[in-house]
C-alpha positions in Angstrom: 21.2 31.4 -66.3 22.3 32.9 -62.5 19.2 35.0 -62.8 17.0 31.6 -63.2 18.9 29.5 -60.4 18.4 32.5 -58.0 14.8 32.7 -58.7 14.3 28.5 -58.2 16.4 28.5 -55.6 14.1 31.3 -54.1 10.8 29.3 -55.0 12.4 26.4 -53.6 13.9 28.0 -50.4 9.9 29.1 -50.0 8.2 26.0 -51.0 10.2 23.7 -49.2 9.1 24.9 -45.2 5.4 25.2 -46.4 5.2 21.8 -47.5 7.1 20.3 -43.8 4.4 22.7 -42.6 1.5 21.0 -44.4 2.8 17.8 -43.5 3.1 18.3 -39.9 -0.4 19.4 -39.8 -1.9 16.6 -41.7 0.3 14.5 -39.0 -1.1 15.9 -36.0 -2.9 13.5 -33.5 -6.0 14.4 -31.4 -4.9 15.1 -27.9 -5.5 11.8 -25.1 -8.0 13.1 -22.5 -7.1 11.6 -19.4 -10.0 10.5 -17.1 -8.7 10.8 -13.5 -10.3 7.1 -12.0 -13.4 8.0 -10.1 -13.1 5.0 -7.4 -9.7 4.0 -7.1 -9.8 2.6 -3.8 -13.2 0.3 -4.8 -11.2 -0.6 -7.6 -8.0 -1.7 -5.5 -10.7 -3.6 -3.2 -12.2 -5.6 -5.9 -8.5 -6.5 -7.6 -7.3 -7.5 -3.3 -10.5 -9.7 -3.6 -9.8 -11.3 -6.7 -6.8 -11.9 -5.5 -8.0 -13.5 -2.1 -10.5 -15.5 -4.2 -7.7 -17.3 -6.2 -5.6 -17.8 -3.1 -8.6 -19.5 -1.3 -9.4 -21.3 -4.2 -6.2 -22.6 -4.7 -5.7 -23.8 -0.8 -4.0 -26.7 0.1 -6.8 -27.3 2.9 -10.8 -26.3 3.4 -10.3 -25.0 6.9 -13.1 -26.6 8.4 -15.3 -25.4 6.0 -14.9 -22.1 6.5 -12.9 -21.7 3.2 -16.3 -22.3 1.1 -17.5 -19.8 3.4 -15.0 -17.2 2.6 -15.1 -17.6 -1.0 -19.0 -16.9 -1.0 -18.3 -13.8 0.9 -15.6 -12.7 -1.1 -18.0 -13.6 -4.2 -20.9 -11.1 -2.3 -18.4 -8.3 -1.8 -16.9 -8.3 -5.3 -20.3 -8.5 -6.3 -21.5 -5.4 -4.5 -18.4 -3.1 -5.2 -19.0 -4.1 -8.7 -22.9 -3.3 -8.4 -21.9 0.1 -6.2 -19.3 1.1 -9.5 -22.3 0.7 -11.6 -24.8 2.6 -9.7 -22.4 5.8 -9.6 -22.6 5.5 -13.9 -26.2 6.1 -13.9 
């Protein structure tokens, strides 16, 4: 009966780390590649003009019409950041 007990306890003693093993690996997850941000500064420019968009938008007063003004040319500039982000893809 000792003998036996040994001997399982040695199969078990064995068995037991290869199967954490085998579950660890089955567990594993593929590494996250991290893509440094090609154009961070064209990307901060376009997320300022949003920003001055909605703030021009959202003006208590049109400024002599220059506030229509400014929102077209903030539309073009967004517009061309967006179109120069696009161009470095290709």
């Amino acid at each position: 009966m000792t003998k036996r007990l040994i001997v399982v306890m040695l199969i078990l003693s064995l068995m037991v780390p290869a199967l954490m093993v085998s579950q660890t690996l089955g567990q594993t997850q593929p590494k996250q590649v991290q893509v440094k941000e090609q154009h961070p500064a064209i990307r901060a420019a376009i997320k300022a003009l949003e920003k001055a968009k909605y703030d021009l938008e959202h003006a208590a007063h049109d400024f002599g019409g220059h506030r229509a003004e400014a929102l077209e040319a903030v539309n073009r500039a967004i517009e061309q950041l967006r179109k120069a982000l696009e161009y470095d893809r290709k």
